[in-house]
C-alpha positions in Angstrom: 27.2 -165.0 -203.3 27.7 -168.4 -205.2 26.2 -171.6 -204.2 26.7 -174.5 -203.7 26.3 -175.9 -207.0 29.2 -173.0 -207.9 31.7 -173.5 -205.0 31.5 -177.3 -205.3 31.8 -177.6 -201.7 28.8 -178.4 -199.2 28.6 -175.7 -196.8 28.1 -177.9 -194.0 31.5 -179.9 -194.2 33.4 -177.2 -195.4 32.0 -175.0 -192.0 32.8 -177.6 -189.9 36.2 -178.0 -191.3 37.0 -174.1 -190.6 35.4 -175.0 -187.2 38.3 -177.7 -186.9 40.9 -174.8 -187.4 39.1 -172.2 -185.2 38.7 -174.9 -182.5 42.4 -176.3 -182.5 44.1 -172.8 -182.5 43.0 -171.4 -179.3 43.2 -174.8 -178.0 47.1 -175.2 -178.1 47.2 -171.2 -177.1 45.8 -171.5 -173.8 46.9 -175.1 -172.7 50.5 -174.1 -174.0 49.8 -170.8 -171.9 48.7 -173.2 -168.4 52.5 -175.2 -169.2 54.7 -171.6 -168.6 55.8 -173.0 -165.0 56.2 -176.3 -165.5 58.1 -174.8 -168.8 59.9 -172.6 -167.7 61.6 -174.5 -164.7 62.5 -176.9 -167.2 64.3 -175.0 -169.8 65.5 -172.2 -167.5 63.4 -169.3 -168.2 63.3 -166.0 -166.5 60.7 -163.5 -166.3 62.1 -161.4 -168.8 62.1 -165.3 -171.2 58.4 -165.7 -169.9 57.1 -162.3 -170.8 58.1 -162.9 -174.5 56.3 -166.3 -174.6 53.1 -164.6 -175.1 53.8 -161.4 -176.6 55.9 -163.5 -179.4 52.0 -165.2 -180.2 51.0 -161.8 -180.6 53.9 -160.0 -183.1 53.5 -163.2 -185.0 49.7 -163.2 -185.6 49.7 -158.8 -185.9 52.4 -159.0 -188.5 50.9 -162.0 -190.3 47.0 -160.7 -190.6 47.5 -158.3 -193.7 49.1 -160.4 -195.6 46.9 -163.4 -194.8 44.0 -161.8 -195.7 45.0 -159.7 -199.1 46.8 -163.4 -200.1 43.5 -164.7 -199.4 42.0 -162.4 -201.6 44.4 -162.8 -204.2 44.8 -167.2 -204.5 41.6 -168.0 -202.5 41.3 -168.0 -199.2 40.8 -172.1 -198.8 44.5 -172.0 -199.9 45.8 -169.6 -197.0 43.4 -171.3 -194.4 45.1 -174.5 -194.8 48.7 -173.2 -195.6 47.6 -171.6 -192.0 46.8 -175.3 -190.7 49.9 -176.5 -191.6 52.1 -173.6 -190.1 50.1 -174.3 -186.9 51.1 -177.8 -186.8 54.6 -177.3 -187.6 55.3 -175.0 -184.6 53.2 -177.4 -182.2 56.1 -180.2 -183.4 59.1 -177.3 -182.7 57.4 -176.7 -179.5 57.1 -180.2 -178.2 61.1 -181.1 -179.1 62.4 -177.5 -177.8 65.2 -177.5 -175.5 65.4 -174.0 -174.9 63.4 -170.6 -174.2 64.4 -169.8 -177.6 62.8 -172.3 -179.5 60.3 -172.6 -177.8 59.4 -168.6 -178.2 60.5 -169.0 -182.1 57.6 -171.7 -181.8 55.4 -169.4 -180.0 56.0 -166.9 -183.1 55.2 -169.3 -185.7 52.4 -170.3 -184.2 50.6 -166.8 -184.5 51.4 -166.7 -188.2 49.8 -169.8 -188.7 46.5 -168.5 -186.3 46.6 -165.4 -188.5 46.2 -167.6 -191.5 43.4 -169.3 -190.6 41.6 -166.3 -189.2 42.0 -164.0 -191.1 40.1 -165.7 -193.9 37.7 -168.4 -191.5 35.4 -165.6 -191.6 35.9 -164.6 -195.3 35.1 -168.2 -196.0 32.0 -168.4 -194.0 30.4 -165.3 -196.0 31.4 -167.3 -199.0 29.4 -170.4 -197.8 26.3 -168.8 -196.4 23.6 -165.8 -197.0 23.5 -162.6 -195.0 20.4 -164.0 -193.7 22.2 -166.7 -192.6 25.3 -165.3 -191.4 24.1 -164.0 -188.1 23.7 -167.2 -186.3 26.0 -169.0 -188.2 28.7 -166.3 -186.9 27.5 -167.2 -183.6 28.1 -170.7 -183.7 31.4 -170.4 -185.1 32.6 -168.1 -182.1 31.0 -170.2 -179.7 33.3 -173.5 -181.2 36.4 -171.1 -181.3 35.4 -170.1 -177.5 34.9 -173.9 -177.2 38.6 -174.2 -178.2 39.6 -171.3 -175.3 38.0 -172.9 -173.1 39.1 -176.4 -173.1 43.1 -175.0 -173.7 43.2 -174.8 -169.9 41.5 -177.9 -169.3 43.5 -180.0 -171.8 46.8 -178.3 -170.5 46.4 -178.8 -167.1 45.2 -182.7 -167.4 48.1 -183.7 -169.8 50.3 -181.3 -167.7 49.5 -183.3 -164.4 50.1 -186.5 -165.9 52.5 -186.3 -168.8 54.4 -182.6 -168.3 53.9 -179.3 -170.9 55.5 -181.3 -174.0 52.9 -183.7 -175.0 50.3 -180.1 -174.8 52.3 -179.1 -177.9 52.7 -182.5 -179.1 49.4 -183.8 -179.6 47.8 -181.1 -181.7 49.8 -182.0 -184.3 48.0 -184.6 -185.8 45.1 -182.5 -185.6 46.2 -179.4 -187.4 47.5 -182.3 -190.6 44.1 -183.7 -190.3 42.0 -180.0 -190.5 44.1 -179.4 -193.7 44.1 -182.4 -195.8 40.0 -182.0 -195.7 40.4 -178.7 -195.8 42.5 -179.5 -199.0 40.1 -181.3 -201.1 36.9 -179.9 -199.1 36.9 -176.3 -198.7 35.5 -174.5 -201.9 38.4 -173.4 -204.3 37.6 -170.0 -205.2 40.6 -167.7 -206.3 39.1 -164.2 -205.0 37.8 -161.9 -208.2 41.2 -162.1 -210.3 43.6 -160.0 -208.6 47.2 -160.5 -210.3 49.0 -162.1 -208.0 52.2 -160.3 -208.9 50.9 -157.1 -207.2 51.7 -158.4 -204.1 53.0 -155.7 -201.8 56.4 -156.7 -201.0 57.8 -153.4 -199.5 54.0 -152.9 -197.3 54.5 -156.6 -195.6 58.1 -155.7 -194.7 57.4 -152.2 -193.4 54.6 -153.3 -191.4 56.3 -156.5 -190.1 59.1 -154.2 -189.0 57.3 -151.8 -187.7 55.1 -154.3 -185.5 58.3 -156.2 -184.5 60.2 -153.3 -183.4 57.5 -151.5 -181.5 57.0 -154.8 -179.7 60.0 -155.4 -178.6 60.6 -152.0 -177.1 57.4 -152.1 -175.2 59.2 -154.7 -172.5 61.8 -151.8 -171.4 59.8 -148.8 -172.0 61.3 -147.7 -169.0 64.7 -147.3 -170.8 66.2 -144.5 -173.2 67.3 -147.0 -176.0 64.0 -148.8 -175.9 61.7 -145.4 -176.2 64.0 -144.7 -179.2 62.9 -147.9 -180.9 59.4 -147.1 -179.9 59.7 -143.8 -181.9 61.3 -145.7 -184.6 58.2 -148.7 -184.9 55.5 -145.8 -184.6 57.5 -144.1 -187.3 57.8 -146.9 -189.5 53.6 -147.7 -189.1 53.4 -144.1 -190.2 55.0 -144.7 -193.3 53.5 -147.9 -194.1 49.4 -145.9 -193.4 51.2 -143.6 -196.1 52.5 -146.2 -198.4 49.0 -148.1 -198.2 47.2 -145.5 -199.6 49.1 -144.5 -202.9 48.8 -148.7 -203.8 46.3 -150.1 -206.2 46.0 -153.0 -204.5 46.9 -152.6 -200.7 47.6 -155.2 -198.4 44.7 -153.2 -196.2 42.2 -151.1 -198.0 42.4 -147.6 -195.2 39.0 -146.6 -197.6 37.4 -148.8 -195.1 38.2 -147.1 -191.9 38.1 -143.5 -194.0 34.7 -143.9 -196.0 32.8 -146.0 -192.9 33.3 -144.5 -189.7 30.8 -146.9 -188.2 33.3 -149.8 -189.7 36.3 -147.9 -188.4 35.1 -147.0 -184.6 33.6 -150.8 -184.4 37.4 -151.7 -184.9 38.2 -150.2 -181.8 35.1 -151.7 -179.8 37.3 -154.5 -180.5 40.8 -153.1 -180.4 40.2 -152.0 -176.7 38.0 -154.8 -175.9 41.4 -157.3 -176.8 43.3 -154.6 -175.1 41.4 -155.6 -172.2 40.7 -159.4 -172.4 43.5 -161.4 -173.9 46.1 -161.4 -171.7 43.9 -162.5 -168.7 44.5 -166.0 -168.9 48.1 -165.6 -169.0 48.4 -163.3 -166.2 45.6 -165.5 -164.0 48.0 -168.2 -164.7 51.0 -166.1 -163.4 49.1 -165.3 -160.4 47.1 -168.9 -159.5 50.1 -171.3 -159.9 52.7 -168.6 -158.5 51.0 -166.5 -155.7 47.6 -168.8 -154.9 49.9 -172.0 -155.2 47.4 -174.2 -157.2 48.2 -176.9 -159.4 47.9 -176.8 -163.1 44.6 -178.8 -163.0 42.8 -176.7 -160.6 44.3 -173.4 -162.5 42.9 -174.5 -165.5 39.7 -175.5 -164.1 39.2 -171.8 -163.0 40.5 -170.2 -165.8 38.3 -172.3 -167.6 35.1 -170.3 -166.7 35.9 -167.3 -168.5 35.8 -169.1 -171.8 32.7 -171.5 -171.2 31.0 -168.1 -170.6 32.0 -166.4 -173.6 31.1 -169.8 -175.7 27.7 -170.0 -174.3 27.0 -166.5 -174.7 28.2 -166.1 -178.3 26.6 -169.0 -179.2 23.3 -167.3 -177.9 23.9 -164.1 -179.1 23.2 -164.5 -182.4 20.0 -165.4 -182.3 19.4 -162.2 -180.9 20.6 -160.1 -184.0 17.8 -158.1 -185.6 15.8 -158.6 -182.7 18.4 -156.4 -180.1 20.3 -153.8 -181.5 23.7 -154.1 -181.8 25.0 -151.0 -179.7 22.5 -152.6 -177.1 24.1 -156.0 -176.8 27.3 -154.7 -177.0 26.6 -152.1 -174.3 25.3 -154.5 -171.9 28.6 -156.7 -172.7 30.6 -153.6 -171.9 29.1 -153.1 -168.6 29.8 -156.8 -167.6 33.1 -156.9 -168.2 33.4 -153.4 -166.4 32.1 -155.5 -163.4 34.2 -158.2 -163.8 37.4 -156.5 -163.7 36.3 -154.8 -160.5 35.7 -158.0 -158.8 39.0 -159.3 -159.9 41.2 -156.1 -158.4 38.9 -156.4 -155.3 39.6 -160.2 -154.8 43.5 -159.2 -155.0 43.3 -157.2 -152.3 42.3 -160.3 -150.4 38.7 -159.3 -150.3 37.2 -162.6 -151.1 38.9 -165.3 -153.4 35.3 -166.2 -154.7 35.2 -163.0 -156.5 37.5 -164.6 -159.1 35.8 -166.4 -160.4 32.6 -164.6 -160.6 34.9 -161.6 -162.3 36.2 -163.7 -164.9 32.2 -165.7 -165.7 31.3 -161.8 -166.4 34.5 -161.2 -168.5 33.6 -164.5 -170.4 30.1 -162.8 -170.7 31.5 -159.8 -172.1 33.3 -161.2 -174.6 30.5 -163.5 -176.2 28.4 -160.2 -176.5 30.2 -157.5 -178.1 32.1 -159.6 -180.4 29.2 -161.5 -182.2 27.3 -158.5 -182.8 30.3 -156.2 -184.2 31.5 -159.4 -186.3 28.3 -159.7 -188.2 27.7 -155.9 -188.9 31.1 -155.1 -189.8 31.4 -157.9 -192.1 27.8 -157.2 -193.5 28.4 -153.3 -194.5 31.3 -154.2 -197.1 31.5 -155.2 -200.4 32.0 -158.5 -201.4 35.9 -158.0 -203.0 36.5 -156.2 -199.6 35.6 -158.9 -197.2 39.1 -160.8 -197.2 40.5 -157.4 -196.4 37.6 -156.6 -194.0 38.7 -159.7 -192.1 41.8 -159.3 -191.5 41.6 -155.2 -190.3 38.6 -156.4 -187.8 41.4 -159.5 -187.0 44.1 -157.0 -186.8 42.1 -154.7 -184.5 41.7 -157.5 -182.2 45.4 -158.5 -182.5 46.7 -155.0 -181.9 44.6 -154.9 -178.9 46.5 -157.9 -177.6 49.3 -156.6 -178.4 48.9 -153.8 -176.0 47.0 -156.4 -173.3 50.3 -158.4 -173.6 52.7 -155.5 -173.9 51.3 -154.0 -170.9 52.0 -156.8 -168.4 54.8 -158.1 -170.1 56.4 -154.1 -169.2 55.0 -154.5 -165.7 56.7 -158.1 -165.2 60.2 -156.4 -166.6 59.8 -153.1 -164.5 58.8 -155.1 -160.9 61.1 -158.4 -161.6 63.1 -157.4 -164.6 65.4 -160.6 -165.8 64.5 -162.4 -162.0 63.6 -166.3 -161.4 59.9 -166.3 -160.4 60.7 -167.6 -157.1 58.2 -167.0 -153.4 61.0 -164.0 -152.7 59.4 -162.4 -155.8 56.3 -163.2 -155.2 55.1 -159.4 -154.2 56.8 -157.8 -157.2 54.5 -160.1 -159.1 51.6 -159.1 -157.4 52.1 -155.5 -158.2 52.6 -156.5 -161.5 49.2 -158.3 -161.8 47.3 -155.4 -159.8 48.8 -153.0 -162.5 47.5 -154.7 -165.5 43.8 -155.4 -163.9 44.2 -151.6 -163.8 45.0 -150.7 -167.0 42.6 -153.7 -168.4 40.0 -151.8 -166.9 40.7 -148.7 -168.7 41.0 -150.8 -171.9 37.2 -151.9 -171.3 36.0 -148.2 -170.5 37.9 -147.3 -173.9 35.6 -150.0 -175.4 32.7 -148.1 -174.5 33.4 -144.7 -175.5 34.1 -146.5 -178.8 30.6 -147.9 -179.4 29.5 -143.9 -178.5 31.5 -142.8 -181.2 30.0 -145.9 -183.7 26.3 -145.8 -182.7 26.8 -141.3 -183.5 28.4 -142.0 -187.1 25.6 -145.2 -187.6 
């Protein structure tokens, strides 16, 4: 690993510059995310227009990670985390001034291209900056500030929200984001990664993967229709190809060696996979289901939904002190089994068990997340060679994005089979609630799919 003297960067400022980035990302996600009813009664949105606000996040950032991450390898990835910075702030600006669902979901999109920029090298950069004997609780601070981020999204939203309505949420940022990336310009250490030509780009992998993501998305919200499971065939198909393509290039946009010669490295990918699967929706379907069936304003939603992120921040930033003195599979078990609890108490409060079991269930969710991600971070970028790890970041980042992909796609297909293209008004209001009960459901699943994962990577270990 270079030094200091050899980036020309101090590792301090440049780490809290990729901080910055990590911080403001998930910040404008979640308070954008609180905004959805005051957003869409203004610009007129269905549910069918609400379900692809989020899911359009997700295709963005899935198609986006691969070729983040092998651009970062190729020009350095300083270059990609700012170009990432300055994506980000030009979709908050075509969010603030939309006047329609439509550009304000094109908005939505652009803004996970610009989140997969800066994470799928934030990471890379940090094992530039520090040691492996650092990196443990380094990796835990950095969560915990990109939890911080999470967790004052719904904070943020719902204030500004209550005074000033959703625009100024996506308005504001913008400074921001220009800020993060004029430091990051002259402050982040300008190292073009080992030499790679950067005419071996791979064109035809980045469209057949950004195809094939698009296209299985966008089925996934009528999978309940012929023409729809047809496209789903067809984007499966077209991933298919693109695994095949990948491995007969010299220089793939993701090195498959990694998933085919590491089994440990390949089943921690789906610890996180199916722990996304199981997490990342929950603030947008809490939202649904505090402002629309519990009838609480956008401050006192936010203030609830605010726990489950405080809880992962404080645990991740915790968590990594306890690296080499827990085992991994330990700490990750233990987060397993929390978030397994969680989700119980969650379904049981929407019974109308007891409303306090909210949120207790989502403080344990929170808890989950801060301990199985820290953990599987560190190893998995620790057990790969050093020309791998911009490509090592962005397959751990695309794990996590496919598994929000299906989080998303999941209830976004329940909200179109119970309401389908409906207002969300009160005579919908029990279609909803099915909807939400489903995915709490399948989120569970997602979770106990999380745990058989960790079997299978604590047997190949």
């Amino acid at each position: 690993m270079k030094t200091q003297n050899e980036t020309g960067a101090r590792p301090g400022l440049a780490f809290a510059i990729i901080c910055l980035g990590s911080f403001l990302a998930p910040l404008l996600v979640h308070s954008s995310t609180l905004g959805i009813p005051a957003m869409s009664k203004s610009l007129d949105m269905d549910a069918s227009a609400i379900s692809w606000f989020p899911l359009a996040l997700v295709v963005g950032n899935a198609i986006a990670q691969f070729p983040a991450g092998r651009l970062g390898d190729m020009f350095g990835h300083n270059r990609v985390f700012v170009a990432g910075l300055l994506i980000a702030a030009t979709a908050s600006l075509l969010g603030g001034l939309a006047i329609n669902g439509a550009m304000v979901t094109a908005a939505r999109f652009m803004q996970g291209v610009g989140n997969a920029a800066i994470f799928a090298t934030a990471m890379a950069l940090i094992s530039d900056l520090y040691s492996v004997e650092q990196r443990g609780k380094i990796m835990g601070v950095y969560l915990a500030i990109g939890y911080l981020g999470v967790t004052g999204g719904p904070l943020f939203g719902g204030l500004v929200i209550g005074l000033f309505g959703w625009r100024p949420v996506f308005l504001i940022p913008v400074a921001f984001f220009l800020l993060a990336a004029i430091a990051g310009h002259y402050r982040l250490p300008p190292k073009k990664a080992h030499g790679v030509n950067p005419q071996r780009f791979d064109f035809t992998g980045t469209l057949l993967y950004g195809l094939a993501i698009a296209i299985t998305a966008s089925s996934l919200l009528r999978i309940d229709d012929k023409g729809s499971s047809l496209a789903l065939f067809a984007g499966l198909a077209l991933l298919g190809i693109f695994v095949l393509h990948q491995r007969g290039r010299l220089h793939p946009l993701i090195d498959f060696r990694l998933f085919l010669e590491n089994r440990t490295f390949g089943f921690s990918c789906l610890v996180l996979l199916f722990l996304q699967g199981g997490i990342y929706a929950i603030p947008f379907v809490a939202t649904l289901y505090l402002q629309y069936i519990q009838a609480l304003s956008p401050q006192s939603a936010g203030l609830i939904l605010m726990l489950q992120a405080v809880s992962t921040a404080i645990i991740a930033l915790f968590s990594g002190r306890f690296i080499g003195r827990v085992s991994n599979v330990r700490l990750i078990a233990i987060g397993i089994g929390m978030g397994l609890a969680g989700m119980l108490f969650i379904i049981l409060a929407e019974t109308g068990t007891n409303f306090a079991l909210i949120p207790m269930g989502l403080v344990a969710i929170g808890a989950c997340a801060g301990l199985v991600e820290t953990p599987a971070i560190n190893f998995m970028m620790g057990c790969v060679a050093e020309d791998q790890r911009g490509s090592a970041s962005a397959a751990l980042n695309s794990a996590r994005m496919f598994g929000s992909l299906v989080g998303i796609s999941a209830i976004s297909a329940l909200m179109n089979l119970y309401l389908g293209d409906a207002m969300i008004t009160p005579a919908v209001y029990g279609e909803l609630a099915m909807a939400v009960q489903g995915y709490f459901l399948i989120a569970a699943l997602m979770i106990g799919l999380c745990g058989a994962s960790l079997f299978l990577a604590s047997r190949s270990a």
